[in-house]
C-alpha positions in Angstrom: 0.0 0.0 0.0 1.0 3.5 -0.7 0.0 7.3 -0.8 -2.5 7.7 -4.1 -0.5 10.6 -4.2 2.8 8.8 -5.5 0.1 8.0 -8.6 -0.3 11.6 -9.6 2.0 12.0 -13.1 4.1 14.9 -11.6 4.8 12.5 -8.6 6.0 9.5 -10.4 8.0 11.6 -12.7 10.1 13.1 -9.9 10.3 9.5 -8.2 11.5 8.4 -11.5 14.0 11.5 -11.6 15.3 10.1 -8.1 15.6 6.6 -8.9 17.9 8.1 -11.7 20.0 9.6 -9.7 20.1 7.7 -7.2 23.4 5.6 -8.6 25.2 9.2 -8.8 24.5 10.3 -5.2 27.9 8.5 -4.2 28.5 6.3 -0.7 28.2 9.0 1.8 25.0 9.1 2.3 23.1 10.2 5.4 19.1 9.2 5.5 18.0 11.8 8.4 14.9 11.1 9.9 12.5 11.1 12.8 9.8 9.0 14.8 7.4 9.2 17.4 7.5 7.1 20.4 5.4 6.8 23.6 5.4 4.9 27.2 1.6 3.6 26.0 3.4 1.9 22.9 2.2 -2.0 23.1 2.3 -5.5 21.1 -0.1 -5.7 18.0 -0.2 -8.9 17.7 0.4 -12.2 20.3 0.6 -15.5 20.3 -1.9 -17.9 22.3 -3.0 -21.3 22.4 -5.7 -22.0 20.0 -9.0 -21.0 21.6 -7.6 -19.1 23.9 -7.2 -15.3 23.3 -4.0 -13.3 23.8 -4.4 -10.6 26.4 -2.4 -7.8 27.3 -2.7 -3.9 28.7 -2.5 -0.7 27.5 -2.0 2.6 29.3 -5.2 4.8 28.5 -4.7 8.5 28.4 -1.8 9.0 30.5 1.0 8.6 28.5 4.2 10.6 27.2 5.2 10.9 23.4 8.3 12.0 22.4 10.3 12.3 19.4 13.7 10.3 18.6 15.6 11.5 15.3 18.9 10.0 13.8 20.8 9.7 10.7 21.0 6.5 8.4 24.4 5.8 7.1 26.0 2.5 5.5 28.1 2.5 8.4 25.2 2.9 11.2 23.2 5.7 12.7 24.8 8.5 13.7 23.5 11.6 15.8 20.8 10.0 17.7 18.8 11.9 19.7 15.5 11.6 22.0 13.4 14.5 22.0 10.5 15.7 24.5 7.5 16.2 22.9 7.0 16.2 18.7 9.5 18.1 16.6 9.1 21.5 15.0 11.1 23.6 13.0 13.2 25.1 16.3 13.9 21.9 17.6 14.9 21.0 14.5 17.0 23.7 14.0 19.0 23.2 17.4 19.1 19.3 16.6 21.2 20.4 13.5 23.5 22.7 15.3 24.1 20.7 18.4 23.8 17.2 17.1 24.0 16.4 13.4 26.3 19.0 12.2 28.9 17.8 14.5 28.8 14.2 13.3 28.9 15.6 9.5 32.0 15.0 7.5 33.0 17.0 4.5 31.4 15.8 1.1 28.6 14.0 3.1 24.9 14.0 1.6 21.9 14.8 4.0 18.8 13.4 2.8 15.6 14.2 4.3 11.9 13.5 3.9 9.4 16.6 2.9 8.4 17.7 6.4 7.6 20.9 6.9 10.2 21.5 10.1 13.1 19.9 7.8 12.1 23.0 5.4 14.5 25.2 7.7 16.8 27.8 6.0 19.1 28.2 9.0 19.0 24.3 9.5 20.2 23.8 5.7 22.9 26.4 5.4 24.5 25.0 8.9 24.5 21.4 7.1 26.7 23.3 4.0 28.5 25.1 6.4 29.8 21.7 7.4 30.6 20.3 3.5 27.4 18.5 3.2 24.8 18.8 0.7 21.2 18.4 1.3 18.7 16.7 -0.6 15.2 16.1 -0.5 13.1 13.1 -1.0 9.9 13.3 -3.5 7.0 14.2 -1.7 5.5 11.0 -0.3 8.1 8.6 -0.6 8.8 7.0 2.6 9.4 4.0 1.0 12.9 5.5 -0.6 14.0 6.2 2.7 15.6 3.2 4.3 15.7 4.5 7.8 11.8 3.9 7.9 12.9 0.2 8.0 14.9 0.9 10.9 12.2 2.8 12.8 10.1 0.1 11.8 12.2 -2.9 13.7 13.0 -0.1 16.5 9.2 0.3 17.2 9.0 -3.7 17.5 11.4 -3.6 20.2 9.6 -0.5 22.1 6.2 -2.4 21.8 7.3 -5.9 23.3 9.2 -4.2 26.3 6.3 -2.1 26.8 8.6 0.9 28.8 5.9 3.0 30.5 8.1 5.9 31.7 10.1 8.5 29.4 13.6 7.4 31.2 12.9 3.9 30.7 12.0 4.7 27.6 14.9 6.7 26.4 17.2 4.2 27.8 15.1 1.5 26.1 15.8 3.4 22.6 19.6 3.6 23.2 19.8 -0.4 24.4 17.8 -1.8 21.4 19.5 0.4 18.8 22.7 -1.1 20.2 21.6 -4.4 20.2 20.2 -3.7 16.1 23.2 -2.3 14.9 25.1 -5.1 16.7 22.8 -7.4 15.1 23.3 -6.3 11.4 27.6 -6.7 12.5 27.8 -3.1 13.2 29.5 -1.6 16.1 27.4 0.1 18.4 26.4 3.4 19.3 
């Protein structure tokens, strides 16, 4: 399933245009990124013996949602960082200046998604500042974002250890991105 929107003819021309290019973007790549997370995240699905149903709990309406962003690389993630509440375009500015453009290397590529807060002047001429060029994504095209994937298996892990406090939460995120990257032969963070 996708967005009807990738079948509008301007969309899949400009996916097309990126599939293109995609071979001349070189190995330096940095997929940058975000993801909500909260302490009322829980298993979608369980097993159980057959006629019997799977049971478990959910917090209802006190919970705690916060934001963790990082960067993709072939090498691993890189500039990981949890985040109180949703991102906007301020805290997305700061995250650049304190976090990611210290991790950046000279000829790297930034490439983010179309969200509004990544749509930051300040945040992109800091990234050039550093010798990195950013790039963006076509509009709605998560799935030529490989870091989704990531999130995706990161989100598993929060909802089967069901962390119900923003500490164990945080620390939660930084132990099972260890144990991911570790997984795939990477070092870890």
């Amino acid at each position: 399933m996708h967005a009807s929107e990738q079948d509008r003819p301007d969309f899949v021309e400009r996916r097309q245009a990126w599939r293109c290019a995609q071979t001349s973007l070189g190995g330096r790549l940095i997929f940058l990124d975000e993801t909500w997370t909260t302490t009322a995240m829980t298993r979608r699905y369980a097993w159980a013996n057959v006629g019997t149903r799977a049971l478990g709990h959910a917090p209802h309406g006190h919970w705690k949602t916060t934001t963790f962003l990082a960067g993709l690389t072939c090498e691993g993630l890189i500039a990981p960082f949890v985040l109180d509440g949703p991102i906007n375009a301020e805290c997305f500015f700061a995250y650049v200046e304190q976090i990611l453009v210290p991790a950046l290397r000279e000829g790297d590529t930034v490439i983010l998604d179309n969200l509004s807060s990544h749509k930051n002047e300040a945040a992109a001429r800091l990234i050039a500042g550093a010798g990195a060029r950013l790039l963006f994504l076509p509009p709605y095209s998560p799935d030529l974002n490989p870091i989704e994937m990531a999130f995706a298996k990161l989100k598993e892990l929060l909802r089967q250890a069901q962390a119900r406090t923003v500490d164990a939460l945080w620390d939660l995120i930084g132990r099972s991105l260890s144990l991911y990257i570790r997984h795939c032969g990477y070092n870890s963070l």
